[in-house]
N, C-alpha and C positions, 0 to 999 in steps of 0.2 A: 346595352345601350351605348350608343358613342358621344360622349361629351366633347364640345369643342374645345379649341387650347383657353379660348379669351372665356370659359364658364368655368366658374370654382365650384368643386365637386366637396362638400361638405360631408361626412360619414366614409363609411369605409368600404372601400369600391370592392375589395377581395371579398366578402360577405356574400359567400352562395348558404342556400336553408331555405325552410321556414320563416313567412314574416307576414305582419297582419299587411294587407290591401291597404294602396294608398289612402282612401277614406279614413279610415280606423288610423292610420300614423298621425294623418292632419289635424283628426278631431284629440286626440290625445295632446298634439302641439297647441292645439288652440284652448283647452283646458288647463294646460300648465302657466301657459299665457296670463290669462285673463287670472289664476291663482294667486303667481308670483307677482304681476303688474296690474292688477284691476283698476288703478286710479290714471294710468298712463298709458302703455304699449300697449296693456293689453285691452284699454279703450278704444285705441287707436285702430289696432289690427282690423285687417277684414277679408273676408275672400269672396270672391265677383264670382257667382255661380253661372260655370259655364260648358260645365262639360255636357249635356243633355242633350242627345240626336233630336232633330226633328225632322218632322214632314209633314206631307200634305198640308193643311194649313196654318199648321205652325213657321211656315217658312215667311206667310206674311205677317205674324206675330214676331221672327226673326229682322224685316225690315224697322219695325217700329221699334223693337229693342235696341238697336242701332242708332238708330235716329237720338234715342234717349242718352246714349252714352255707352250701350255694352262692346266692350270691346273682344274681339274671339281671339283665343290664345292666351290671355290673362292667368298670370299668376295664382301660386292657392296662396301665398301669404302675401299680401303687401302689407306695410307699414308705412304712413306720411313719416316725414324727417329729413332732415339736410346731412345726410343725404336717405332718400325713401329706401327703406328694405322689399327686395323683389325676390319671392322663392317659388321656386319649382320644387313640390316634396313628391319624391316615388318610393317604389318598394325599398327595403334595407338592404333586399337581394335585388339590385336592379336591373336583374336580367330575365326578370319578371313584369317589366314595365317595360313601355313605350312612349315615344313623344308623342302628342297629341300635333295635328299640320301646322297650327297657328302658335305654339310653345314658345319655340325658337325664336323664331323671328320675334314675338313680345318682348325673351329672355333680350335679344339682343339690344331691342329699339332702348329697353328702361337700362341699360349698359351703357350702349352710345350717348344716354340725356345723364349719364352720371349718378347711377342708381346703386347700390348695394346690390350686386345680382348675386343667385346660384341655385343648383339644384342639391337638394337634401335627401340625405338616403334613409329615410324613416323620423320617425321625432326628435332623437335624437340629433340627427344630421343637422334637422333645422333648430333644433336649441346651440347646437357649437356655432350657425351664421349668425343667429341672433347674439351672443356673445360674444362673437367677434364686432359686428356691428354695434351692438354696443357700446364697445369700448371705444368707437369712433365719438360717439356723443359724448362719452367721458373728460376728452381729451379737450 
């Protein structure tokens, strides 16, 4: 994968191997979440289910999801907060993964509005964004 200069790459990019499917890293992230933060963050957190091909008429089921608020390209982790946390998580070997069309551009828009952005290279990746971010609310 090619990360751009202005995205912070969370985990450790040299990491070629074996590693679970982005699914499995997310839901592992979002169990530890809701573990360690269940009264706050990990109240908070949420992921906009979006990656699902459609057709045929799903695609007019696609106009009304829109209309409601879904946005294509959306992050798997967000978090509300001043400043909101915005994460892209892919494999731990990320050269195993690819950007989804609409990623990018999301990653960038919640960057430019002053967001906590980055992509995370397995759960762990995204528990070091979340404690880096963190430590923003600390302060």
């Amino acid at each position: 994968m090619i990360f751009p200069d202005w995205l912070p790459v969370f985990g450790d990019c040299s990491f070629r191997g074996e590693c679970p499917k982005e699914a499995a890293e997310q839901a592992t992230f979002f169990n530890q979440l809701r573990k360690e933060y269940p009264d706050s963050w990990g109240l908070l957190a949420l992921h906009p289910k979006n990656e699902e091909k459609r057709k045929g008429a799903q695609f007019h089921r696609l106009k009304v999801d829109k209309a409601m608020g879904f946005a294509t390209g959306a992050s798997d982790v967000i978090i509300p907060g001043a400043p909101a946390l915005v994460l892209e998580i892919k494999r731990r070997d990320h050269t195993k993964s690819k950007w989804e069309s609409d990623q990018l551009p999301y990653l960038e828009a919640a960057h430019k509005a002053g967001a906590f952005v980055g992509v995370a290279l397995g759960w762990e990746g995204a528990w070091q964004a979340l404690n880096e971010w963190l430590m923003l609310h600390a302060s």
